[in-house]
DSSP file (Angstrom, degrees, kcal/mol; ACC not computed):
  #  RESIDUE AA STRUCTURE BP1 BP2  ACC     N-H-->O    O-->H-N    N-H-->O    O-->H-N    TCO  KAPPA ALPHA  PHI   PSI    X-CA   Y-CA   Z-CA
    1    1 A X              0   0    0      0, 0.0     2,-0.4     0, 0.0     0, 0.0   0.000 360.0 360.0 360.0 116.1   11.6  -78.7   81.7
    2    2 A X        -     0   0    0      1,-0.0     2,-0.3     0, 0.0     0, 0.0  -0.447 360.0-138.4 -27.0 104.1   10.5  -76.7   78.6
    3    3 A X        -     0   0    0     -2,-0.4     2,-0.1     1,-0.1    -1,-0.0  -0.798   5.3-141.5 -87.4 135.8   12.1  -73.6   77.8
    4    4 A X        -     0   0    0     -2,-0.3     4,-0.1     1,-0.0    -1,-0.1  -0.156  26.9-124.7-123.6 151.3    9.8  -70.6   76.5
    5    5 A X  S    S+     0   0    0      1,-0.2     4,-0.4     2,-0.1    -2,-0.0   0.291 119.4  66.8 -81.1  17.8   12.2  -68.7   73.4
    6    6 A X  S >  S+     0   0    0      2,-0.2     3,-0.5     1,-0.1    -1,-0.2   0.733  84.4  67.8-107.3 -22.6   11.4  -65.9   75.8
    7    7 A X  T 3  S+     0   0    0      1,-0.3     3,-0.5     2,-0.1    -1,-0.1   0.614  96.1  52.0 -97.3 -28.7   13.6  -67.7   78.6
    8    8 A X  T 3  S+     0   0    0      1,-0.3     2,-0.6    -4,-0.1    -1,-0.3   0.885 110.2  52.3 -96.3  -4.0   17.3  -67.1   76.6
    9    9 A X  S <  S-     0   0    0     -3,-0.5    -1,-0.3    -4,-0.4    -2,-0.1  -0.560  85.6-155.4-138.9  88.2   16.7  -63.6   76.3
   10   10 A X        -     0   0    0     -2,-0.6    -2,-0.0    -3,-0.5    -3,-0.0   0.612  30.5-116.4 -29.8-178.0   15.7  -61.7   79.8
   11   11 A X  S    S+     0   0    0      5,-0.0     2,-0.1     3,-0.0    -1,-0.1   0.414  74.7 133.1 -98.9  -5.1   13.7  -58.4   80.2
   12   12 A X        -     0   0    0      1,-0.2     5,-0.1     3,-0.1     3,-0.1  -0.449  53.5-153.2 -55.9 129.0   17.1  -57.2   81.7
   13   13 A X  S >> S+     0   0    0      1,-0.2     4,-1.4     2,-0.2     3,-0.9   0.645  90.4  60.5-111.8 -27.0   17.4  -53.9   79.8
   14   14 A X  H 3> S+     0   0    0      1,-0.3     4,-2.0     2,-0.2    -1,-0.2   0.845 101.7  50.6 -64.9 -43.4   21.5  -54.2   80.3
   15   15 A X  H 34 S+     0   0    0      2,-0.2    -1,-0.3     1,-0.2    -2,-0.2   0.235 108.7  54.6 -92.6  14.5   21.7  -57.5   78.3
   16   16 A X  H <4 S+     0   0    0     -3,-0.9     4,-0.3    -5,-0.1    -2,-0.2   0.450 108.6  48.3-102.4 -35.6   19.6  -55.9   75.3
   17   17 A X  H >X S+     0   0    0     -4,-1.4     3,-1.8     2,-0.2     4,-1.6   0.949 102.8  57.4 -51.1 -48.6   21.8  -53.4   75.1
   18   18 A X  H 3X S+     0   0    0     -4,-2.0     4,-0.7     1,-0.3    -1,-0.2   0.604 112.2  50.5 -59.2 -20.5   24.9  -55.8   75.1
   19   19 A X  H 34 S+     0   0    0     -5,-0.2    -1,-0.3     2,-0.2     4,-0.2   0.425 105.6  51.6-111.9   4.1   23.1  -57.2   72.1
   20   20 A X  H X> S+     0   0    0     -3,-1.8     4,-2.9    -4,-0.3     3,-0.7   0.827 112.9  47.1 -64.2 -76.6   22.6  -54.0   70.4
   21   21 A X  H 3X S+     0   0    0     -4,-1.6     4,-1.4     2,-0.2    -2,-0.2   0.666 114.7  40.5  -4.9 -56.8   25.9  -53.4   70.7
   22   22 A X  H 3X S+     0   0    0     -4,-0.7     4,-2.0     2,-0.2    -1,-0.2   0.831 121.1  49.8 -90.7 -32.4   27.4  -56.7   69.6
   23   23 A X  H <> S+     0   0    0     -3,-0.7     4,-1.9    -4,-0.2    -2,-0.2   0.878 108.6  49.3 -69.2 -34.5   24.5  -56.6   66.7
   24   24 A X  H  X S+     0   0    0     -4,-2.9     4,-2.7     1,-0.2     3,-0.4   0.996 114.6  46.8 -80.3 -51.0   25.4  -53.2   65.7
   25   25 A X  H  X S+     0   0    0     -4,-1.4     4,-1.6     1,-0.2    -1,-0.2   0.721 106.4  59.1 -36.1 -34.4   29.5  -54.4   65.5
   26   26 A X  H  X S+     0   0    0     -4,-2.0     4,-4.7     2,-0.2     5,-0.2   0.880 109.4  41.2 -71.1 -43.7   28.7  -57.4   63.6
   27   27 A X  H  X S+     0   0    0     -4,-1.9     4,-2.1    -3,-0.4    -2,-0.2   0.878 113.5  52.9 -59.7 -40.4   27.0  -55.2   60.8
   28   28 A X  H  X S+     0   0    0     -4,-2.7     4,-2.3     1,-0.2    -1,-0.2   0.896 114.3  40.8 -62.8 -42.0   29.7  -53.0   61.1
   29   29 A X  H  X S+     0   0    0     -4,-1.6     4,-2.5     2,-0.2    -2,-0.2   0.957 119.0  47.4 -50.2 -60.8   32.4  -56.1   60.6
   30   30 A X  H  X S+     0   0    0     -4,-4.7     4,-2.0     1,-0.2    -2,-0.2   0.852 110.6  53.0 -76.1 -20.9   30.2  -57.6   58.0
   31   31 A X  H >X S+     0   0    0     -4,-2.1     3,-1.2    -5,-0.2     4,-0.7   0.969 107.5  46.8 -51.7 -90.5   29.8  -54.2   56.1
   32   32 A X  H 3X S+     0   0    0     -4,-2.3     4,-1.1     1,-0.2    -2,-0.2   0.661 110.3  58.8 -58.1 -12.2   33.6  -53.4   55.8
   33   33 A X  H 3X S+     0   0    0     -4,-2.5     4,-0.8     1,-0.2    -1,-0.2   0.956 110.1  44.7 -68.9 -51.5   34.2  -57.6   54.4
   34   34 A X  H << S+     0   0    0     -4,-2.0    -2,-0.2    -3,-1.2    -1,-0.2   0.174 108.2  56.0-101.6  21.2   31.9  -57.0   51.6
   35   35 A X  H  X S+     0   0    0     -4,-0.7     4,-2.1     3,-0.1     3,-0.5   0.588 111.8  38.8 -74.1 -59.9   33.3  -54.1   51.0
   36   36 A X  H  < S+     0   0    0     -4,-1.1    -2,-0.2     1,-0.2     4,-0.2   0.638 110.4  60.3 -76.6   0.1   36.9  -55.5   50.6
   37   37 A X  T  < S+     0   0    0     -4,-0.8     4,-0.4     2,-0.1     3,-0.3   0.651 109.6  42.7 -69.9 -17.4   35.7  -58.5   48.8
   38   38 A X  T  > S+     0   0    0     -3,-0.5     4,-0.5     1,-0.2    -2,-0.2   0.628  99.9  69.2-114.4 -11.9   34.3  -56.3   46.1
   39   39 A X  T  < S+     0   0    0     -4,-2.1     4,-0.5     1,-0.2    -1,-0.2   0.723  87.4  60.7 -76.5 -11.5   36.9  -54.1   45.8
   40   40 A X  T >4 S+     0   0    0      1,-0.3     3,-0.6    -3,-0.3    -1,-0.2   0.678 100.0  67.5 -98.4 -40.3   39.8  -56.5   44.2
   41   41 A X  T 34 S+     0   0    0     -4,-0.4    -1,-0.3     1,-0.2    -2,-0.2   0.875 100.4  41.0 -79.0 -17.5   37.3  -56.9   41.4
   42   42 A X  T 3< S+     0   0    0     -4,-0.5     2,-0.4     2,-0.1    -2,-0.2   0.595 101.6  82.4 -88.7  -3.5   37.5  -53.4   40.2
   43   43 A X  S <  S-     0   0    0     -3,-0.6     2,-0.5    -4,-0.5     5,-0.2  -0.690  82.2-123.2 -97.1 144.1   41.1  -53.1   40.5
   44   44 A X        +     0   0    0     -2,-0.4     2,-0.3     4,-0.1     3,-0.1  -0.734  45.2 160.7 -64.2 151.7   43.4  -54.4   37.8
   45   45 A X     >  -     0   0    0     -2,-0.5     4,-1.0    -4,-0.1    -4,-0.0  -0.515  55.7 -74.1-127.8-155.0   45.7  -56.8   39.7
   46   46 A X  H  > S+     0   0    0     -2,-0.3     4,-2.2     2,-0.2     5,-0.2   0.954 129.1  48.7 -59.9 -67.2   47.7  -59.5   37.9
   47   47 A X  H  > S+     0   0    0      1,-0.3     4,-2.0     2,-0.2    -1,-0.2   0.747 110.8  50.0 -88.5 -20.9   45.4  -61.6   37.1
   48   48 A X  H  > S+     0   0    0     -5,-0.2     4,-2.2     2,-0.2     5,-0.3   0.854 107.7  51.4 -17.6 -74.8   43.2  -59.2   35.7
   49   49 A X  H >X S+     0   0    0     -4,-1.0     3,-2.6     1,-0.2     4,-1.5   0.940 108.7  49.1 -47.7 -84.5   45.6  -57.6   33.5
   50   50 A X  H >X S+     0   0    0     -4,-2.2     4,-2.9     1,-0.2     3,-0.5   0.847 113.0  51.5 -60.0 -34.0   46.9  -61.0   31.7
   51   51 A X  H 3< S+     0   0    0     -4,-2.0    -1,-0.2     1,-0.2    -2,-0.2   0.845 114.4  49.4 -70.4 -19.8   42.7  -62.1   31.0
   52   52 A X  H <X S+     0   0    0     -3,-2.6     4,-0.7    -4,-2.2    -1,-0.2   0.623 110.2  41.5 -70.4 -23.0   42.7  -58.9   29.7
   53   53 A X  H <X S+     0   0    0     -4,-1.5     4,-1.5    -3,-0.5    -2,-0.2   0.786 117.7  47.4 -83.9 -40.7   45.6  -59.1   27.6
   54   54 A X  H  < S+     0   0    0     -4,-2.9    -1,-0.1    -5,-0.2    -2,-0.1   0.089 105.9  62.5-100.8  48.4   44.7  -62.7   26.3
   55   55 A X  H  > S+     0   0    0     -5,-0.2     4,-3.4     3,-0.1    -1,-0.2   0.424 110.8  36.4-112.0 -74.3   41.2  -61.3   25.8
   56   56 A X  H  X S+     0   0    0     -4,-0.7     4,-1.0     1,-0.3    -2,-0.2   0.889 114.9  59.2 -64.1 -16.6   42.7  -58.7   23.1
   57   57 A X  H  X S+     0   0    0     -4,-1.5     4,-2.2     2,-0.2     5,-0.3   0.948 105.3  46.8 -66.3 -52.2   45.0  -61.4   22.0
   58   58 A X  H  >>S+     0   0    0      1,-0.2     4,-1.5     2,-0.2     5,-0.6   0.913 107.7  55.4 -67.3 -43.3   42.2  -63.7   21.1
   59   59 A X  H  X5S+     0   0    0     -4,-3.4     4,-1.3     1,-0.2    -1,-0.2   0.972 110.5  43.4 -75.2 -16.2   40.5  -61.3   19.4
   60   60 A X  H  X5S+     0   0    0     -4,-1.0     4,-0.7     1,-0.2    -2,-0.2   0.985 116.3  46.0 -53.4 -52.7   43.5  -60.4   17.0
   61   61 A X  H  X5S+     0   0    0     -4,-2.2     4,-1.5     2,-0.3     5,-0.4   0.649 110.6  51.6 -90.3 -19.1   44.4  -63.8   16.4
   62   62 A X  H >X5S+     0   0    0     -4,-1.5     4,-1.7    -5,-0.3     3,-1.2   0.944 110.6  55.5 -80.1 -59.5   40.4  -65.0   15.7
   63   63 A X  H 3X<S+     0   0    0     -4,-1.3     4,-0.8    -5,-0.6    -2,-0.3   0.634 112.4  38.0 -35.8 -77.4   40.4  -62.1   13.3
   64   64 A X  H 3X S+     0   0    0     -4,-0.7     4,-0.6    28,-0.3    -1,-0.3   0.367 117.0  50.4  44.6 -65.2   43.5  -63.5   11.4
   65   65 A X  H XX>S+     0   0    0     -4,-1.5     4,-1.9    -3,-1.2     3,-0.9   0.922 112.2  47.5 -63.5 -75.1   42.4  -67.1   11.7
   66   66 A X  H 3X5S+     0   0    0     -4,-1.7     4,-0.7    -5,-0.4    -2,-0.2   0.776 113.8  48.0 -42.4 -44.1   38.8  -66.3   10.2
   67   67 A X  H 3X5S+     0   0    0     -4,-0.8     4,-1.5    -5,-0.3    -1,-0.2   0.680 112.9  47.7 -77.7 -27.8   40.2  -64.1    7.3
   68   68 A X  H <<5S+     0   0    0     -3,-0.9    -2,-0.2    -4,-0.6    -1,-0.2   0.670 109.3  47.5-104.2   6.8   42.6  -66.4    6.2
   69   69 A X  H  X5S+     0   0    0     -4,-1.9     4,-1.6     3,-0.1     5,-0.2   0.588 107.6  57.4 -77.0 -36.2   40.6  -69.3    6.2
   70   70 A X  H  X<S+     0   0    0     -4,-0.7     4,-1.8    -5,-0.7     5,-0.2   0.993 115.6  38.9 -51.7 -59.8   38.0  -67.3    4.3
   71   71 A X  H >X S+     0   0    0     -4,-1.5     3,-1.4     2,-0.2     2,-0.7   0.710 112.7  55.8 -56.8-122.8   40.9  -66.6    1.3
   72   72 A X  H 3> S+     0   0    0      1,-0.3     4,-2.9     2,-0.2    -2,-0.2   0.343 116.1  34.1  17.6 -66.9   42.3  -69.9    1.6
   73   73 A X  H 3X S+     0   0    0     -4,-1.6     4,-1.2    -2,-0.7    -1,-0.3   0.927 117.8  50.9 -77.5 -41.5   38.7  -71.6    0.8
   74   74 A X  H <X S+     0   0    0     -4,-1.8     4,-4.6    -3,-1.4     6,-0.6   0.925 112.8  52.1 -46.4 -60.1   37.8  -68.6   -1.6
   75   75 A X  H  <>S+     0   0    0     -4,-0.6     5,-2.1     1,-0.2    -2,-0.2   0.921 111.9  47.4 -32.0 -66.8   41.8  -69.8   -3.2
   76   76 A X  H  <5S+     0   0    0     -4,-2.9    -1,-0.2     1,-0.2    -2,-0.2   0.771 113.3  44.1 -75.6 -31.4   40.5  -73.5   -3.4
   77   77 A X  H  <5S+     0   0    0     -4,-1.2    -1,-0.2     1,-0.2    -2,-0.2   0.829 122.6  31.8 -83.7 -30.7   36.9  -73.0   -5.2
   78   78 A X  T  <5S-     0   0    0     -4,-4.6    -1,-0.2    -5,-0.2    -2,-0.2   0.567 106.9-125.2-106.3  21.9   37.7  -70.6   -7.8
   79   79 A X  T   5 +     0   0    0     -5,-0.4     2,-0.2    -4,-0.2    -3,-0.2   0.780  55.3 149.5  66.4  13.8   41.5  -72.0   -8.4
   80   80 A X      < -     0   0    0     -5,-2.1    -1,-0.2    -6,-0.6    -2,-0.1  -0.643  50.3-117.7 -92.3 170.9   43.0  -69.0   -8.0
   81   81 A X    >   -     0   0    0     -2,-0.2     2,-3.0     1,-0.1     3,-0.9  -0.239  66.9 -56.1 -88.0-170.6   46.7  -69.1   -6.4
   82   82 A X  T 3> S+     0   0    0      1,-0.2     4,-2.2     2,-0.1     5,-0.4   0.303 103.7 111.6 -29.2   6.6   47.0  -67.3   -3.0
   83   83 A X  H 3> S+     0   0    0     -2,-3.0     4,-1.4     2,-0.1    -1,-0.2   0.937  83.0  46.3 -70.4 -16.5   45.7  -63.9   -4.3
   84   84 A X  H <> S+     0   0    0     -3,-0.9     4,-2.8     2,-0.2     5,-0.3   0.918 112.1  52.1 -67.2 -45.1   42.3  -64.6   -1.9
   85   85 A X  H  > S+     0   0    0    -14,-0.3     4,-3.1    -4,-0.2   -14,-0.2   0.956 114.4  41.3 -76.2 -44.7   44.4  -65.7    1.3
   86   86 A X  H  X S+     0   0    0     -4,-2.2     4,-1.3     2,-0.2    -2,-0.2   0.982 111.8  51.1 -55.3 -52.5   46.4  -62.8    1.1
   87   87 A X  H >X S+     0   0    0     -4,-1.4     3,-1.7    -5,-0.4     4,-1.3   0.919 122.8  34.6 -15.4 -92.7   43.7  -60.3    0.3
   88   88 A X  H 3X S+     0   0    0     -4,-2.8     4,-3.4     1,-0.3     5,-0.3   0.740 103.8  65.9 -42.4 -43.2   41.6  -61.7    3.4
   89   89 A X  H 3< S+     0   0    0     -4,-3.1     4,-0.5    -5,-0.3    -1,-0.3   0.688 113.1  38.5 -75.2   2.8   44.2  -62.5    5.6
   90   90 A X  H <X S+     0   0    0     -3,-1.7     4,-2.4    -4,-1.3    -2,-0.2   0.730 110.0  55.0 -83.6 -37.6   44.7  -58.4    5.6
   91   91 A X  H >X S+     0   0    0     -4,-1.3     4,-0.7     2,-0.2     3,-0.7   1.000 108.1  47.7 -66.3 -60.3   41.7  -57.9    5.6
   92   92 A X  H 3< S+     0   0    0     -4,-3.4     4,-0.4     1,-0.3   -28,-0.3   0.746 115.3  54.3  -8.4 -51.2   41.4  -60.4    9.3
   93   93 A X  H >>>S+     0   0    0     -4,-0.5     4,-2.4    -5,-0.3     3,-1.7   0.985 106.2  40.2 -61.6 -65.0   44.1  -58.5   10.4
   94   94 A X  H XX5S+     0   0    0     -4,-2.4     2,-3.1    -3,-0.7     3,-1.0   0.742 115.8  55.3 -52.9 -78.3   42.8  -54.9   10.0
   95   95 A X  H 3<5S+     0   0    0     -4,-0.7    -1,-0.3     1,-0.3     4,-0.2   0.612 112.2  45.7 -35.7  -5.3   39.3  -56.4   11.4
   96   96 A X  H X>5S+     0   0    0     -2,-3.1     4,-2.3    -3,-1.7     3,-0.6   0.804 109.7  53.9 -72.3 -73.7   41.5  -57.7   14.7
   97   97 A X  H <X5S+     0   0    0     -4,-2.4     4,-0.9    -3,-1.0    -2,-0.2   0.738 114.0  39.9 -60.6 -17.4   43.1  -54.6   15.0
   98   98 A X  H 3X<S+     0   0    0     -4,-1.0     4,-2.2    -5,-0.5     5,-0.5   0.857 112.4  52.9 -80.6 -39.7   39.8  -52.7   15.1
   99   99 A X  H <> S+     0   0    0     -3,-0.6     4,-1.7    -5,-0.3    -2,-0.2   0.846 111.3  47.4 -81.3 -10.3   38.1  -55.0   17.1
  100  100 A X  H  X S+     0   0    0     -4,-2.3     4,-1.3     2,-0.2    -1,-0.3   0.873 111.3  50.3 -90.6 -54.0   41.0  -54.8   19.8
  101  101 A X  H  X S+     0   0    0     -4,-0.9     4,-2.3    -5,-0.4    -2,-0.2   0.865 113.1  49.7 -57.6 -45.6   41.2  -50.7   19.7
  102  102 A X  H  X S+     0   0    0     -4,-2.2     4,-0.9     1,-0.2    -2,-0.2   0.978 111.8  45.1 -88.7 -33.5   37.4  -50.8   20.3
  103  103 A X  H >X S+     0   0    0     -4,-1.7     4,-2.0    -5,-0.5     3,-0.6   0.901 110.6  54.8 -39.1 -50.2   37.6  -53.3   23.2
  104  104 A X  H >X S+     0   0    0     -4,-1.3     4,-0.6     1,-0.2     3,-0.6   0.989 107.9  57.3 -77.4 -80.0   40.6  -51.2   24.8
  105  105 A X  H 3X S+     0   0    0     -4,-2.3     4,-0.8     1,-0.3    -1,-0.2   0.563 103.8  45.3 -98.2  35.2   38.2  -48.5   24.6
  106  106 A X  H << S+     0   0    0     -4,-0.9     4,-0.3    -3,-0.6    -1,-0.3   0.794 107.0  58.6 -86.2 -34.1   35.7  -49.8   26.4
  107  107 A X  H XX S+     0   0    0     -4,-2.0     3,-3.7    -3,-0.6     4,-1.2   0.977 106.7  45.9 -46.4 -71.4   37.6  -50.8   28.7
  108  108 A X  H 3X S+     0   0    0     -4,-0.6     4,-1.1     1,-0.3     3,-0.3   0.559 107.6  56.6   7.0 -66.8   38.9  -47.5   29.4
  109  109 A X  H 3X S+     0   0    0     -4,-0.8     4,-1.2    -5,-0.2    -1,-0.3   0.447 111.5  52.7 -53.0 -17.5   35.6  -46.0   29.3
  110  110 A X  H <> S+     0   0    0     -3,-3.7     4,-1.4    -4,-0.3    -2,-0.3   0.664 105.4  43.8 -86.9 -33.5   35.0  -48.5   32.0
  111  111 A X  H  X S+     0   0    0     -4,-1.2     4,-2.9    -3,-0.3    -2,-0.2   0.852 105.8  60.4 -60.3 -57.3   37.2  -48.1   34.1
  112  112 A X  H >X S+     0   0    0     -4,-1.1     4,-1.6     2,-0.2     3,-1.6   0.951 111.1  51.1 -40.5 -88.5   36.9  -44.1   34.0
  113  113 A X  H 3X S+     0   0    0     -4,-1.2     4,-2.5     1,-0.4    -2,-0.2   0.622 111.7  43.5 -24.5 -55.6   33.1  -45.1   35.2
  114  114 A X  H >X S+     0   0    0     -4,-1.4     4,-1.5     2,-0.2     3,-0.7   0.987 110.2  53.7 -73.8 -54.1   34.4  -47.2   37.9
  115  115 A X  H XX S+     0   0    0     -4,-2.9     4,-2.5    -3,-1.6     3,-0.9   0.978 117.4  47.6 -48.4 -52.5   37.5  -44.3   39.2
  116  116 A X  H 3X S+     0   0    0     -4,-1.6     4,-1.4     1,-0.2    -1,-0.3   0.857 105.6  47.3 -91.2 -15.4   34.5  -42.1   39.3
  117  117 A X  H <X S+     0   0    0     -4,-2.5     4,-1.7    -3,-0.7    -1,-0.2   0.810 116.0  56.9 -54.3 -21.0   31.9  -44.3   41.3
  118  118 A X  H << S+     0   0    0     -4,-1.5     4,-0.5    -3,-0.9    -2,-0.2   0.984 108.5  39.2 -67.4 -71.1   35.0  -44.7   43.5
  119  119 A X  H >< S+     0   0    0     -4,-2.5     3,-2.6     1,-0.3    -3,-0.1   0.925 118.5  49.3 -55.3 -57.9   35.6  -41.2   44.1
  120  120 A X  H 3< S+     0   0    0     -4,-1.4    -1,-0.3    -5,-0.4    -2,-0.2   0.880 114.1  46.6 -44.4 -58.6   31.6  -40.4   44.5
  121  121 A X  T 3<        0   0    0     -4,-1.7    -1,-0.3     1,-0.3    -2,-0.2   0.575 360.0 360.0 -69.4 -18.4   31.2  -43.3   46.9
  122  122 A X    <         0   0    0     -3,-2.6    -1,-0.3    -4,-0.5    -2,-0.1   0.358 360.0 360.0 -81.8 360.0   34.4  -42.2   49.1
């Protein structure tokens, strides 16, 4: 025999309820997951923290790399002794340490953003 889709789900006004019910719980369930999936990204946690730490680390150290290779090669084309690589590799350095203070405060600013969507949303 052929079954109608009208056949698994009666006119019985009790068993539409039971499926309101179980529909409206499921949302409620599936609500409060993607709520706690989504919260663990806005919190620092561990692993958070250290990609953020070798986040400001890399940008020091590129800074630093990049300035003293700049001196260094400046050194070797006009023959002068190390006055270029030093020069540059201070300048690399400051230009880390700014670019690392202005990262840190975006993060920051970001963070603030997020503590207060938190609150609002609560």
């Amino acid at each position: 025999m052929a079954s109608s889709g009208g056949d698994k789900f009666p006119d019985d006004p009790e068993a539409k309820d039971g499926l309101k019910s179980d529909l409206a719980d499921f949302e409620a369930r599936l609500r409060k997951t993607q709520k706690a999936h989504q919260e663990p990204l806005n919190n620092a946690g561990r692993g958070t923290a250290m990609g953020i730490a070798f986040r400001l680390t890399t940008e020091l150290v590129a800074g630093i790399i990049v300035g003293g290779g700049i001196g260094l090669l400046l050194d070797k084309w006009l023959g002068t002794g190390p006055l270029f690589l030093l020069v540059f590799f201070f300048l690399g350095m400051a230009a880390g340490i700014l670019n690392v203070l202005k990262t840190a405060k975006q993060m920051t600013a970001q963070a603030e953003l997020d503590a207060k969507s938190d609150n609002q949303g609560s």
